[in-house]
TORKOL-4160 file (C-alpha; in steps of 0.2 Angstrom, whole numbers, padded with zeros to 4 digits, m for minus):
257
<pt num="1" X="m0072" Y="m0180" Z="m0072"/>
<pt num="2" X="m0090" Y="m0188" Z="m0076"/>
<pt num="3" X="m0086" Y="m0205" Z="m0071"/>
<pt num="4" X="m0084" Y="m0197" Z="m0053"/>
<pt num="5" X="m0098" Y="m0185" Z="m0052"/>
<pt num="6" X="m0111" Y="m0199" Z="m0060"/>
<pt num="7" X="m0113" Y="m0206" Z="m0042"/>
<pt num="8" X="m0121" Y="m0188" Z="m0036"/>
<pt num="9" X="m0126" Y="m0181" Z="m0054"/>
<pt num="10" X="m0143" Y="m0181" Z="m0050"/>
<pt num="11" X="m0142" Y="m0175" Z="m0034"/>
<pt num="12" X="m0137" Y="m0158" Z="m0040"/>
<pt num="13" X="m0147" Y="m0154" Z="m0055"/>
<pt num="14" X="m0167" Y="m0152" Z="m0050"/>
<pt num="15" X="m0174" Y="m0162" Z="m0065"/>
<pt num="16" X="m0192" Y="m0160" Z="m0059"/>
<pt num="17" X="m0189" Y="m0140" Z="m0063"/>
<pt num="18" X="m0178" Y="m0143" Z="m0076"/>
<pt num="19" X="m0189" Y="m0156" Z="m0085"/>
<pt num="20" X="m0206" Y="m0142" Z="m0082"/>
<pt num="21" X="m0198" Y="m0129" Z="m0091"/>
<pt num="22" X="m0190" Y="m0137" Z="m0105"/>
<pt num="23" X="m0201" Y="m0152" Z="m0111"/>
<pt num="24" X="m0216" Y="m0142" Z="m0117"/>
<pt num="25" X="m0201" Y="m0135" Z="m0130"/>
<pt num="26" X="m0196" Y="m0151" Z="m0135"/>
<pt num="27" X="m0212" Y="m0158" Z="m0137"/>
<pt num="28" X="m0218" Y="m0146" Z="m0149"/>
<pt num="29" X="m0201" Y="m0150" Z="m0158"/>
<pt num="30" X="m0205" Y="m0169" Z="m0158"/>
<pt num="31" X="m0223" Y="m0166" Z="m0166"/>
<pt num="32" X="m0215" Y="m0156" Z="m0181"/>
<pt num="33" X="m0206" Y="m0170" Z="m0186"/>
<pt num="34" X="m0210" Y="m0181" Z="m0201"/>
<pt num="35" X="m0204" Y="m0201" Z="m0195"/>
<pt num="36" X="m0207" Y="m0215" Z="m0207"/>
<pt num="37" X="m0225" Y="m0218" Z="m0210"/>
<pt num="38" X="m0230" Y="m0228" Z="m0197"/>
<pt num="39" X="m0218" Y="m0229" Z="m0184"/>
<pt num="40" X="m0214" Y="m0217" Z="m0169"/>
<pt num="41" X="m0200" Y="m0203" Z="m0171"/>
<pt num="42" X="m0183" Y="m0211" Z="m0165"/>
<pt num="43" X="m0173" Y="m0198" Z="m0156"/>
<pt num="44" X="m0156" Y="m0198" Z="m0150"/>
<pt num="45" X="m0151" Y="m0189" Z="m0134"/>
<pt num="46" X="m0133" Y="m0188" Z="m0137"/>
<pt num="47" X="m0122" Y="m0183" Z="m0123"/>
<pt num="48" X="m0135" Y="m0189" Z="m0112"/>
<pt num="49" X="m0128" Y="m0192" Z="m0094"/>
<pt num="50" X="m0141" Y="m0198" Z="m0083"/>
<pt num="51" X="m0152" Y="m0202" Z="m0095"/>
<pt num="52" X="m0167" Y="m0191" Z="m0087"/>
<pt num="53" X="m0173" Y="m0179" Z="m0105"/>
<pt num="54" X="m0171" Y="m0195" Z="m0111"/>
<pt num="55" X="m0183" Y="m0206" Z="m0099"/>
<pt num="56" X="m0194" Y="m0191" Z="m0097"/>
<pt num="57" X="m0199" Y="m0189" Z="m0117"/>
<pt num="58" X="m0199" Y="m0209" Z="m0118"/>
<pt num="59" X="m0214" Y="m0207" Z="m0104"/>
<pt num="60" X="m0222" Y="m0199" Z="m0116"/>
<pt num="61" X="m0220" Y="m0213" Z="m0128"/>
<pt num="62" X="m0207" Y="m0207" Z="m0138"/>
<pt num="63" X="m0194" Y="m0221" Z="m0145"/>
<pt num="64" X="m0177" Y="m0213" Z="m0138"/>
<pt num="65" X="m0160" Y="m0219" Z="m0137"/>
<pt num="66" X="m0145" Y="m0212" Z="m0128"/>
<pt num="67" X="m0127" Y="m0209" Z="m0128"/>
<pt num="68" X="m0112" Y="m0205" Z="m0119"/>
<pt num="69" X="m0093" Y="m0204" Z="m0116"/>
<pt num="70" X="m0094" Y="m0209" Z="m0097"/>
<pt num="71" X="m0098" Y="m0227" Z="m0093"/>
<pt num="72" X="m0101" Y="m0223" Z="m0077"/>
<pt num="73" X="m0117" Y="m0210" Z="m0083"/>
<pt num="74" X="m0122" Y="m0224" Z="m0095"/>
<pt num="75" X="m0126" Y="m0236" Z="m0081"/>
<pt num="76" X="m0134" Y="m0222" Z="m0070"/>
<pt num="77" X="m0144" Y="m0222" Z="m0085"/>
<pt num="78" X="m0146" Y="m0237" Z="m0087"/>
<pt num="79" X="m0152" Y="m0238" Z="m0068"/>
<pt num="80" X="m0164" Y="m0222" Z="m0068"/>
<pt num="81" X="m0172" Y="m0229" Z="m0083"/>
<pt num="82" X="m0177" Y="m0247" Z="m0076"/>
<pt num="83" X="m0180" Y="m0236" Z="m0059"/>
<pt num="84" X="m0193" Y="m0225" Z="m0072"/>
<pt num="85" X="m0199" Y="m0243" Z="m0079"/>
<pt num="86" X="m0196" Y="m0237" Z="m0098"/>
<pt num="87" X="m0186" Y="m0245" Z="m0110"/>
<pt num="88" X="m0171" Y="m0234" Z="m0115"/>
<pt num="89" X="m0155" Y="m0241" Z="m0124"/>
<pt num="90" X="m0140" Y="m0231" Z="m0117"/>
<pt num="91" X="m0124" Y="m0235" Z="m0126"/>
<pt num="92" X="m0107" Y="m0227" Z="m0121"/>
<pt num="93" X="m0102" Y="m0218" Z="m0136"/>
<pt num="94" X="m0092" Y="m0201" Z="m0139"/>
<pt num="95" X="m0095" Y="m0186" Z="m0151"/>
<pt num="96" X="m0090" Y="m0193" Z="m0168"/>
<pt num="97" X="m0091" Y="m0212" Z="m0167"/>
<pt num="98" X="m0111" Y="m0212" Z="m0165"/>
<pt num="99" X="m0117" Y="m0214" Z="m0185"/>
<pt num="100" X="m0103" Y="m0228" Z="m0182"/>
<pt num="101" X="m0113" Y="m0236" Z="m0169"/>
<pt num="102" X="m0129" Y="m0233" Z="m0174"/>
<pt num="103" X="m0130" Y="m0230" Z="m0192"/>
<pt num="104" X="m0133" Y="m0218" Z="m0204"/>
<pt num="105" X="m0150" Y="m0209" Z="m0206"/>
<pt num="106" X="m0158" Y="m0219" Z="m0191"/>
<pt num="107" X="m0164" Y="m0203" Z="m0180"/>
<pt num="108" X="m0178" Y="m0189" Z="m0184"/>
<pt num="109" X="m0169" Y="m0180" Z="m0171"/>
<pt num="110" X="m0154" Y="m0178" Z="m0163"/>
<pt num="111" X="m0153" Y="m0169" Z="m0144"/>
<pt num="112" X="m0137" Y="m0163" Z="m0138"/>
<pt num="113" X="m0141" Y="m0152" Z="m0122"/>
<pt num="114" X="m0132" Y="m0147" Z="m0104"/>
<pt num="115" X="m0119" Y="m0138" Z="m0110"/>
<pt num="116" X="m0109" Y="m0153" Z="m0120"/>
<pt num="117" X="m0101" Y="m0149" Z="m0135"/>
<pt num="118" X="m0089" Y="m0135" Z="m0127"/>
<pt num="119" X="m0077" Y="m0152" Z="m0120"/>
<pt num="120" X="m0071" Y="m0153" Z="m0138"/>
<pt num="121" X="m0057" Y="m0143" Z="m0138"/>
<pt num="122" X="m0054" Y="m0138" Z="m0156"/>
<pt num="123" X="m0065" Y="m0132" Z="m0171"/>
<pt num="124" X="m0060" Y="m0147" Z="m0181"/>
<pt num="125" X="m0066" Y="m0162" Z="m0167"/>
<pt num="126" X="m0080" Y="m0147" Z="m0167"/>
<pt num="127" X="m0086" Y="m0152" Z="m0185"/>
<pt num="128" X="m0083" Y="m0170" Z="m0184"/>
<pt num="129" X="m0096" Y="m0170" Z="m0172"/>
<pt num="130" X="m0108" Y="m0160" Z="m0180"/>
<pt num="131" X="m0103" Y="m0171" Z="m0198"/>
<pt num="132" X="m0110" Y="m0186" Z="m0188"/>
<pt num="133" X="m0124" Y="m0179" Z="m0180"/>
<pt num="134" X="m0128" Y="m0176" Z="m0199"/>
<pt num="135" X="m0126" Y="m0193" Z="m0203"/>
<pt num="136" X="m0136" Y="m0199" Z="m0191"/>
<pt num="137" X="m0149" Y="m0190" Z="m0196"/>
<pt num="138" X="m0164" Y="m0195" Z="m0210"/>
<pt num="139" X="m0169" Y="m0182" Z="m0224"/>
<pt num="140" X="m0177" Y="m0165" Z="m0215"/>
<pt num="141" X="m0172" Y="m0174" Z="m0198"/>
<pt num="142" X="m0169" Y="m0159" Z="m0184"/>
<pt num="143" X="m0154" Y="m0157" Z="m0173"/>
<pt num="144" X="m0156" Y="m0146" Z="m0155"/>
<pt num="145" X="m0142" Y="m0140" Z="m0148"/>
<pt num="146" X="m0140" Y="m0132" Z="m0129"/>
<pt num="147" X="m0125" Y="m0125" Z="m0125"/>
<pt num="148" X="m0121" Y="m0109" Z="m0111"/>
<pt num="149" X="m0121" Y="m0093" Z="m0119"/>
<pt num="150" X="m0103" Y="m0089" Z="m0118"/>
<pt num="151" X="m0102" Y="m0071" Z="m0124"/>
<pt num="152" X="m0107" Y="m0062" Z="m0106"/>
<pt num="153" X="m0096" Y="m0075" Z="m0098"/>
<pt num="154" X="m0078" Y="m0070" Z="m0109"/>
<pt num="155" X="m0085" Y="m0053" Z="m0109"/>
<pt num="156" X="m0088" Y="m0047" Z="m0093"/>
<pt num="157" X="m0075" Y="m0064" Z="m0084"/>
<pt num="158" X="m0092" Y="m0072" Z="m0076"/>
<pt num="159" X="m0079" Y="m0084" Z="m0065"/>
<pt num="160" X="m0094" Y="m0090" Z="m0051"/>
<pt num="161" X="m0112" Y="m0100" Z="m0054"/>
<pt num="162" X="m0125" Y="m0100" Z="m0043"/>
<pt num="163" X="m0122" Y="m0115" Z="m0029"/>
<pt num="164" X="m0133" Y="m0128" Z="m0028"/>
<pt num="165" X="m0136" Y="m0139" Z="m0012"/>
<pt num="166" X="m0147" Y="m0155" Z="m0008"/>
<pt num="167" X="m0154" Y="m0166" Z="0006"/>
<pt num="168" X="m0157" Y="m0183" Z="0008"/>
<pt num="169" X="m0161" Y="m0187" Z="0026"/>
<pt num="170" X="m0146" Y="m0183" Z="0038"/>
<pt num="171" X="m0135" Y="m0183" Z="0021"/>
<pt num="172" X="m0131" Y="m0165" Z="0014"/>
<pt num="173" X="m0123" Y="m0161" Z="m0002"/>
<pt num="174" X="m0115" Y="m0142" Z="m0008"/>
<pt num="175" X="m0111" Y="m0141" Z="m0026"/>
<pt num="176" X="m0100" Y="m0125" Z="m0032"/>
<pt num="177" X="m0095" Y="m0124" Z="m0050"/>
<pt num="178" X="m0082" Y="m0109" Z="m0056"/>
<pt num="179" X="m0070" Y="m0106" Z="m0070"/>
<pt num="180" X="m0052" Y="m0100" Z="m0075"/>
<pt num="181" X="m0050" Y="m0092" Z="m0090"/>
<pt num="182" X="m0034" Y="m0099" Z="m0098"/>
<pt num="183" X="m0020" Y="m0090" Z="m0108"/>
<pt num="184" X="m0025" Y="m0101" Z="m0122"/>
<pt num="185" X="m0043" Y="m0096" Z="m0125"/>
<pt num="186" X="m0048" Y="m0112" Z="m0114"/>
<pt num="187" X="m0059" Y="m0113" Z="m0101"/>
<pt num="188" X="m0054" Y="m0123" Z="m0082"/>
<pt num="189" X="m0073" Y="m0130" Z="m0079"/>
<pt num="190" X="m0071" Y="m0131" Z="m0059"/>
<pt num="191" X="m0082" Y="m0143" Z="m0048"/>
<pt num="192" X="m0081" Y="m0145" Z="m0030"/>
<pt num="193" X="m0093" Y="m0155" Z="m0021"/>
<pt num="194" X="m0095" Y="m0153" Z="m0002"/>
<pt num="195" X="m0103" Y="m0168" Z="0010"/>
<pt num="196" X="m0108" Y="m0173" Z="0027"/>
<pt num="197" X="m0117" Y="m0183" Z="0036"/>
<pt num="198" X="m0126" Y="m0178" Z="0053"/>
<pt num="199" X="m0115" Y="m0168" Z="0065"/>
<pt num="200" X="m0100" Y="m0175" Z="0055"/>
<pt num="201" X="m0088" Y="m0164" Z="0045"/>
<pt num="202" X="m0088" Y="m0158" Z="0029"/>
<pt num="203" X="m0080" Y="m0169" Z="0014"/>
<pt num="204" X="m0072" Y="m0160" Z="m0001"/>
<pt num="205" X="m0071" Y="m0169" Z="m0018"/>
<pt num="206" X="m0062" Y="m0157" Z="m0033"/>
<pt num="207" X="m0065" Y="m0161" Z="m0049"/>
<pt num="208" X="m0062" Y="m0152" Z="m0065"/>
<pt num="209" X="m0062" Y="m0151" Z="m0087"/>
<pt num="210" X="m0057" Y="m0141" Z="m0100"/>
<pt num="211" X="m0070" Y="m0132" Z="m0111"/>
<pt num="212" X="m0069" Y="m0120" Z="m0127"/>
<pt num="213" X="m0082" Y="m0107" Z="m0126"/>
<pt num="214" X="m0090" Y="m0109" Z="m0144"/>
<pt num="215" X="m0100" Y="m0092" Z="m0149"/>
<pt num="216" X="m0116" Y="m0093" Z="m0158"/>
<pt num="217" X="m0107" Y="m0085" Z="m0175"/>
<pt num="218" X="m0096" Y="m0100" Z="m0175"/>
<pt num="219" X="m0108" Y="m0112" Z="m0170"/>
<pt num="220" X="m0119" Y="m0107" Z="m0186"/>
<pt num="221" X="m0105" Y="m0107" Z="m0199"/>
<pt num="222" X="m0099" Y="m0122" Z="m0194"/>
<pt num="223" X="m0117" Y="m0131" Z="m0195"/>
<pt num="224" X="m0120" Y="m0122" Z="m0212"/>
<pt num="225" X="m0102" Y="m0131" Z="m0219"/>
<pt num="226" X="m0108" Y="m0146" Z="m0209"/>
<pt num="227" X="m0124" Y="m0146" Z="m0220"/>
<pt num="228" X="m0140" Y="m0140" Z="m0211"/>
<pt num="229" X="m0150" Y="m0128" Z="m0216"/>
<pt num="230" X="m0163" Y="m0117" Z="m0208"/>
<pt num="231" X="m0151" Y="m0113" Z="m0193"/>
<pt num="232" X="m0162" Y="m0103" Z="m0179"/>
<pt num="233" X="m0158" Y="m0099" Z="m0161"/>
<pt num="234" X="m0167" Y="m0097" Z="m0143"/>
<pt num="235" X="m0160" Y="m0092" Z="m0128"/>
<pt num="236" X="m0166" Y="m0106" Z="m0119"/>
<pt num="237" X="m0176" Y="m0123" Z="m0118"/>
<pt num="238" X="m0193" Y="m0111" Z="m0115"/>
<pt num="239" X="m0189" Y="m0104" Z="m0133"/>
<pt num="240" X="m0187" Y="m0089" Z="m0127"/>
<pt num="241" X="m0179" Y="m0075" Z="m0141"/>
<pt num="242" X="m0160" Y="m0075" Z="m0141"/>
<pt num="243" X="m0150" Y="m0060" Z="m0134"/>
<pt num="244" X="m0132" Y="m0061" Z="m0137"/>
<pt num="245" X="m0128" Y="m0052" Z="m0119"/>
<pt num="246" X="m0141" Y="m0057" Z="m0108"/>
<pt num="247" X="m0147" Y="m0076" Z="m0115"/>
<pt num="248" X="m0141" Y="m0090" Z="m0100"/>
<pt num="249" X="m0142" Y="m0103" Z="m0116"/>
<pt num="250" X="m0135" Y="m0106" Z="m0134"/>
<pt num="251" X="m0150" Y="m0114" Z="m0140"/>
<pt num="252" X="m0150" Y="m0118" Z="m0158"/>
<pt num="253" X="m0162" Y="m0127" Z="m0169"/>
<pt num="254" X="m0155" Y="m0136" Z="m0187"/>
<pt num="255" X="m0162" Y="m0146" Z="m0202"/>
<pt num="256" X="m0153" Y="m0157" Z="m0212"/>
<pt num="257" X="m0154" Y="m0153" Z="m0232"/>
């Protein structure tokens, strides 16, 4: 699914307001880490995608590195960075094989944002993930996590998001994201994308992924088994207070012991 929607990721995601009302957050979370004397924090966005909270904080100066399942985001990356004129190294790399990659205890702080840990379909590849996100991290090194708040969405069957659309010259893009809820517990994660040029019809392109709704009871335990400590949640990137029924975002803050 990502490899196809890399080519107009970027298109439907408004990273100028995106970025404004989430990097103040992660910027206070950068300066209250403790990096090696001398040396920069190193961060790693995993699940990264375009590479554009990546970019953004290395901007800032930050020493970043990426990662991601889809070889088609990774060089979309790879292209928005050199576009951005920062140095980024994207690697492709899925949940569970990036202590692998890039060592152990190498990151001060690990991101994973946009809703990207739900695509692992099971508790088990859950806590694998969270094991090496663990391992990747040095002593007191911090993990942030951002997924949807999916208790109002299996409670009240929230099926429709809010469309998105976008313009570039005579070039128009719709963007309309839905779900199905499965008879397994899953989640269909439905994306259509609508285009046109000029006066010219409409193309449709369907694409779609399984998630597994993870709950922010779950998501704690499981980061408590995994290890980390001091397990706090937001509602969003802002660092708004988390409310179970009203809360858009999952956001949750973790130390490693």
């Amino acid at each position: 699914m990502y490899d196809v929607l890399s080519e107009d990721y970027d298109r439907f995601v408004n990273w100028k307001e995106r970025l404004d009302a989430e990097l103040l957050f992660l910027e206070r979370l950068i300066s209250s880490l403790s990096p090696i004397e001398g040396e920069k924090p190193r961060i790693l966005d995993a699940a990264c995608g375009t590479g554009m909270h990546a970019i953004a904080l290395a901007q800032r100066g930050y020493h970043l590195v990426g990662a991601d399942l889809s070889p088609q985001m990774i060089n979309r990356a790879r292209e928005n960075a050199f576009e951005a004129g920062v140095t980024v190294r994207f690697e492709t790399a899925g949940f569970g094989e990036m202590a692998a990659l890039f060592g152990e205890q190498c990151f001060d702080a690990v991101l994973c944002l946009g809703n990207s840990l739900p695509h692992l379909l099971s508790e088990e590849e859950l806590f694998r993930a969270l094991v090496d996100f663990y391992h990747l991290l040095r002593p007191k090194g911090k993990l942030l996590i951002q997924n949807r708040n999916f208790h109002p969405v299996l409670k009240n069957h929230q099926r429709e998001m809010e469309p998105q659309s976008m313009r570039e010259g005579n070039r128009e893009w719709l963007f309309i994201r839905f779900y199905d809820f499965l008879p397994d517990g899953l989640i269909r994660f439905n994306f259509l994308t609508l285009s046109r040029q000029g006066e010219q019809g409409w193309k449709q392109r369907w694409e779609s992924a399984l998630l597994r709704p993870i709950l922010s009871d779950e998501l704690g335990t499981l980061l408590e088994r995994a290890g980390f400590e001091q397990v706090k949640t937001f509602g969003n990137l802002a660092g708004e207070p988390f409310d179970l029924l009203s809360s858009p975002n999952l956001v949750v803050l973790a130390v490693r012991g």
